[in-house]
LOGULO-380447 format. One line per 10 residues: number of its first residue (from 1); their letters; for each residue x, y, z of N, C-alpha, C. Coordinates in pm, whole numbers, plus 32768, in hexadecimal, padded with zeros to 4 digits. Layout:
N
NUM	a	X,Y,Z,X,Y,Z,X,Y,Z ~ ...
//
This chain:
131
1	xxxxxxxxxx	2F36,28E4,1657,2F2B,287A,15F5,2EB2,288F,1599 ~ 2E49,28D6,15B6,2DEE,2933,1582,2DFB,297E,155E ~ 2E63,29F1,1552,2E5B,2A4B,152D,2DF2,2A83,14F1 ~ 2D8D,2AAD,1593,2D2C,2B0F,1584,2CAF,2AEC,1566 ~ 2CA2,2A6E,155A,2C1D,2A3A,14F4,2BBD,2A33,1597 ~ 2B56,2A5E,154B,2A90,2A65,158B,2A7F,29E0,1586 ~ 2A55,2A04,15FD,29FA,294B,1623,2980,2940,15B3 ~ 296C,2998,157A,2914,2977,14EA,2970,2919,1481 ~ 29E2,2945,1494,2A45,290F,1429,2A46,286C,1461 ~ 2A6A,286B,14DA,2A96,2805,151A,29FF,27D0,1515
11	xxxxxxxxxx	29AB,27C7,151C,2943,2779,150D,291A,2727,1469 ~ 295D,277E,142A,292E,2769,13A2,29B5,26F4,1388 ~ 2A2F,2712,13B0,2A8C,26C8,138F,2A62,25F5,13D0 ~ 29F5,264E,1444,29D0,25AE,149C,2976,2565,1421 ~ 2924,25C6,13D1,28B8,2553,1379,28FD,2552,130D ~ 2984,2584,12E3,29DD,2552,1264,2A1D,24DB,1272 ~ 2A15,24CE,12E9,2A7C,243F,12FE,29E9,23EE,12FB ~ 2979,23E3,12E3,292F,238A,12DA,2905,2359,1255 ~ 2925,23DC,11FB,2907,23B6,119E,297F,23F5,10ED ~ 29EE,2361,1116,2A71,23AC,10CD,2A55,2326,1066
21	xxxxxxxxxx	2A95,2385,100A,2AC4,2312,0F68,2AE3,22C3,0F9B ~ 2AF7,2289,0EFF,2B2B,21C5,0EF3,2BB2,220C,0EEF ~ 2BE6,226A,0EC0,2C90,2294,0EA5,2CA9,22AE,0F3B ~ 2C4F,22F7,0F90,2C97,2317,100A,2C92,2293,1043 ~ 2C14,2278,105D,2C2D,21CC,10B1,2CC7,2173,1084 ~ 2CB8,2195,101D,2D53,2109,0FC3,2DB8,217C,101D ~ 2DCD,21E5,101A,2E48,2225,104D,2E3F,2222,10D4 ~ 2DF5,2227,111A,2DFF,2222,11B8,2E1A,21B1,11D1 ~ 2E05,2147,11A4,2E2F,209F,11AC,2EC2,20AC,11BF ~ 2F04,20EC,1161,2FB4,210B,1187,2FD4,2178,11ED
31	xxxxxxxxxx	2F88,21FC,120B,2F90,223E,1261,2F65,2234,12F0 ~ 2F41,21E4,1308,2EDB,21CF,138A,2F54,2163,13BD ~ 2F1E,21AC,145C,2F79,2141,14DE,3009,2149,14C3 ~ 3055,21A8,14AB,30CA,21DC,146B,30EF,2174,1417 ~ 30B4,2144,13A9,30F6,20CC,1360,3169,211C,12F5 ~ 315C,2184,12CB,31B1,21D3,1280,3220,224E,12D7 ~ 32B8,21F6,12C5,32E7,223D,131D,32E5,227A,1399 ~ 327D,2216,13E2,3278,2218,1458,323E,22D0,147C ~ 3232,2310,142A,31D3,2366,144E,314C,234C,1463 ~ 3129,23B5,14D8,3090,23BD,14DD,3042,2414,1481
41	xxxxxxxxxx	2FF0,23CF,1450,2F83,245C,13D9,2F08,2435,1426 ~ 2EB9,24B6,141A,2E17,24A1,1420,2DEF,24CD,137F ~ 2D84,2499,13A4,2D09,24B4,130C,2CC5,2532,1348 ~ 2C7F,254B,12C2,2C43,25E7,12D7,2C34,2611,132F ~ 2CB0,266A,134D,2CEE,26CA,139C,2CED,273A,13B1 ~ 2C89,2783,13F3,2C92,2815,13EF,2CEF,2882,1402 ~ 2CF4,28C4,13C2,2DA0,2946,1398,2D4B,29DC,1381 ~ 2D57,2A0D,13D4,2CFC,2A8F,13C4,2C91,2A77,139F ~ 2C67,2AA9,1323,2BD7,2AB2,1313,2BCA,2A4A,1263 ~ 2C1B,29F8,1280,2C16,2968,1205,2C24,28CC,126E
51	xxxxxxxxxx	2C12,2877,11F8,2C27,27DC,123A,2C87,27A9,11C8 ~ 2D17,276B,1222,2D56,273E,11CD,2D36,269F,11DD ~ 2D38,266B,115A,2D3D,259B,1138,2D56,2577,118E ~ 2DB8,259B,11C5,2E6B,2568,1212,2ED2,25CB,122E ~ 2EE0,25A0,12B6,2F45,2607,1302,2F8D,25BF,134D ~ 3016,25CC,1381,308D,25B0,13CF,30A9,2634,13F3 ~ 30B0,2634,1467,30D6,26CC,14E9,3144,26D3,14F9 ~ 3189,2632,14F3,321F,262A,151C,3294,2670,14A6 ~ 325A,2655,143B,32A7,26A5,13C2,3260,2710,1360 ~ 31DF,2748,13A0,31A5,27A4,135C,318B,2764,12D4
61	xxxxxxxxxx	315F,26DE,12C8,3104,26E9,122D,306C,26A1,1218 ~ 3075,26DC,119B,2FCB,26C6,1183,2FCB,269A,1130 ~ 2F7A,2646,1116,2F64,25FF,1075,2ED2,25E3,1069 ~ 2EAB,262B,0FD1,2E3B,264F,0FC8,2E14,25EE,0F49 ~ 2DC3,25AC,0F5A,2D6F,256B,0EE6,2CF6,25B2,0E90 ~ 2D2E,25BE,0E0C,2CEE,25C2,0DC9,2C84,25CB,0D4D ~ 2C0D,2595,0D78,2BC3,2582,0D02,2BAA,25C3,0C9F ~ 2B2B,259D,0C4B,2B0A,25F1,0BB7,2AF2,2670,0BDD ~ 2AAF,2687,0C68,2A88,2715,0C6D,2AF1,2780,0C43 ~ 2B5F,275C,0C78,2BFE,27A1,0C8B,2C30,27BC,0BE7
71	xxxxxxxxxx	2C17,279D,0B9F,2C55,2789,0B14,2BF7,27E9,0AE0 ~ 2B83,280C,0B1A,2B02,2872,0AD0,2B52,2902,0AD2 ~ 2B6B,296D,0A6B,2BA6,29C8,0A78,2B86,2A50,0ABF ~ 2B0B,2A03,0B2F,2ACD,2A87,0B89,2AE6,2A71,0BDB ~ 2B22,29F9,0BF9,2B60,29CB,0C8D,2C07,29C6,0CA2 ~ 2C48,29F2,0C2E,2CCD,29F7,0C10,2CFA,2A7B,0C7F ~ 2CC4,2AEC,0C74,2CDD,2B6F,0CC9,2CF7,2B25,0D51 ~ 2C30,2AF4,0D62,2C2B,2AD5,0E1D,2CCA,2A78,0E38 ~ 2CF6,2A3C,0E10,2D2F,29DB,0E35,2DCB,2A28,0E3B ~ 2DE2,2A81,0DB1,2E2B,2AA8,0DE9,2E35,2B03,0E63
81	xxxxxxxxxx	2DDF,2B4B,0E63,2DD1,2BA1,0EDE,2DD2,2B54,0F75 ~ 2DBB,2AD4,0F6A,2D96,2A7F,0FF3,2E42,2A39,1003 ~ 2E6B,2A47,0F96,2F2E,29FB,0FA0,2F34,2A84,0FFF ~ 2F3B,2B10,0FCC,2F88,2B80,0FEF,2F57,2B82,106D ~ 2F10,2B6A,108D,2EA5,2B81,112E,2EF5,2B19,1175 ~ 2F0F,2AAF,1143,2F7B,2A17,11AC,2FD9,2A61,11A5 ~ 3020,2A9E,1130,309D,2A80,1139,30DC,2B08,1177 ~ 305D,2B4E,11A7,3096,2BCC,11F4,309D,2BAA,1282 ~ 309E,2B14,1284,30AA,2B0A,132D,3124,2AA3,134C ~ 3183,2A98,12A7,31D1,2A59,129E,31D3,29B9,12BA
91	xxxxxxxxxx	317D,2996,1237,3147,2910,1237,316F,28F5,1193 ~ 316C,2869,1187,31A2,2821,10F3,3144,27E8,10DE ~ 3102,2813,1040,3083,27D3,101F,30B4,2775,0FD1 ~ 309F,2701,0FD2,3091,26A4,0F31,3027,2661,0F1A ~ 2FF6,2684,0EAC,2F74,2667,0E5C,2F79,25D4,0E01 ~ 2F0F,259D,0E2F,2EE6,2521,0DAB,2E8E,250F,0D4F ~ 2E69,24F0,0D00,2DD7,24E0,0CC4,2DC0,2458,0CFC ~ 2D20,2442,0CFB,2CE4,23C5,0D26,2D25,234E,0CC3 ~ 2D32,2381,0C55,2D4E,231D,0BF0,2DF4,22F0,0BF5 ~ 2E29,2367,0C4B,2EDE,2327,0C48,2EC6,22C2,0CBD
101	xxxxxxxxxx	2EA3,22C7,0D24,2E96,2277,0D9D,2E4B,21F2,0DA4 ~ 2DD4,21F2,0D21,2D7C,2170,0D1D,2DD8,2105,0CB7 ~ 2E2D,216C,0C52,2E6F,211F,0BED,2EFB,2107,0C04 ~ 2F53,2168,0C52,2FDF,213B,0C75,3010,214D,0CEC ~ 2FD2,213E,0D41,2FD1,214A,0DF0,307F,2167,0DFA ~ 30C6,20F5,0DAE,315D,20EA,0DD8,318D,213C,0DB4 ~ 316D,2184,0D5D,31B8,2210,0D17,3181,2276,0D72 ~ 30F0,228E,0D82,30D9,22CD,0E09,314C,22E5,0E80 ~ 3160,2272,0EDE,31C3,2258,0F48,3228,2287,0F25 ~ 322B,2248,0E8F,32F5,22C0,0E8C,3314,2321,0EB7
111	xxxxxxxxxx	326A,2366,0E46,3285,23E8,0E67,3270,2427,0ED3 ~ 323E,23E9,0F43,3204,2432,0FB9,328D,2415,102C ~ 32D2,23B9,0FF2,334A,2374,102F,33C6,23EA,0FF7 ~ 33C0,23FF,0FA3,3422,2466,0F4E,3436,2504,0F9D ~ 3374,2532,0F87,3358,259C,0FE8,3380,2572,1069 ~ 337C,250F,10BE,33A0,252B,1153,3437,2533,112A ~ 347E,2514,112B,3516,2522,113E,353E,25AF,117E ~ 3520,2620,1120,3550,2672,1156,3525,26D5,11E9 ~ 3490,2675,11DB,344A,26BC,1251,34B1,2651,12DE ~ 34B9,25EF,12CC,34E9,25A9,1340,35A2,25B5,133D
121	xxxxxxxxxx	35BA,264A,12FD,364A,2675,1318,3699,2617,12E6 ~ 368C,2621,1256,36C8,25AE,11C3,36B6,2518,1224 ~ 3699,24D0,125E,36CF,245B,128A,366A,23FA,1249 ~ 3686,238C,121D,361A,234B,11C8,3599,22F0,1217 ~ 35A2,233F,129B,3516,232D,12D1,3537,2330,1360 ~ 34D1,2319,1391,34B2,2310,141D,3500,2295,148A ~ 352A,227B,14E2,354A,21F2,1531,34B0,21BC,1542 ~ 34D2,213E,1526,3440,2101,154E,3479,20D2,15C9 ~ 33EA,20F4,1620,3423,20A4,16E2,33C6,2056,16ED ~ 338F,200D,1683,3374,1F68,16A0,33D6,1F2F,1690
131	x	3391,1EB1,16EA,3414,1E2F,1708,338D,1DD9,16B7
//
């Protein structure tokens, strides 16, 4: 579920969760305690030698937030290079900006609702086994 990641990684992923955006906080509010499709996600999640936003194990995806840094055109490479690094372990990235998630959360969910489908074998979600 690591794939491979150093307890350096995994340590660093422990003081990211202490100190995450106002966009990640608003998105974990729907992701947390399986409130979305009854999947489980953790927050910064170690994956080899990166930390993903958000991860679900059960359908291999990640969803990565992010900010102004990400839009800077020296960080355009890393990022792509860090998709190719997930997605060589056969994982589904979907990306947000802080600003899609603070301003249209619901369009967010679609789309993260849209992306699961095919991971949960087309079916339009999960059984929820609350009563």
């Amino acid at each position: 579920m690591y794939y491979g990641a150093t307890e350096e990684i995994q340590e660093r992923a422990k003081l990211l969760r202490k100190t995450e955006t106002n966009a990640e906080s608003l998105l974990w509010k729907y992701l947390r305690n399986k409130r979305f499709k009854n999947l489980k996600f953790r927050r910064q999640h170690p994956i080899s030698k990166f930390i993903a936003d958000f991860y679900c194990h059960e359908i291999k995806l990640v969803v990565e937030v992010d900010g102004e840094i990400h839009l800077k055109e020296e960080n355009k490479e890393y990022d792509e290079n860090r998709t190719a690094e997930m997605e060589r372990f056969e994982l589904k990235i979907v990306r947000f900006t802080n600003d899609e998630i603070e301003n249209n959360i619901s369009l967010v969910l679609k789309t993260l609702t849209e992306a699961t489908i095919p991971l949960l074998g087309g079916s339009q979600g999960v059984k929820n086994n609350r009563k």
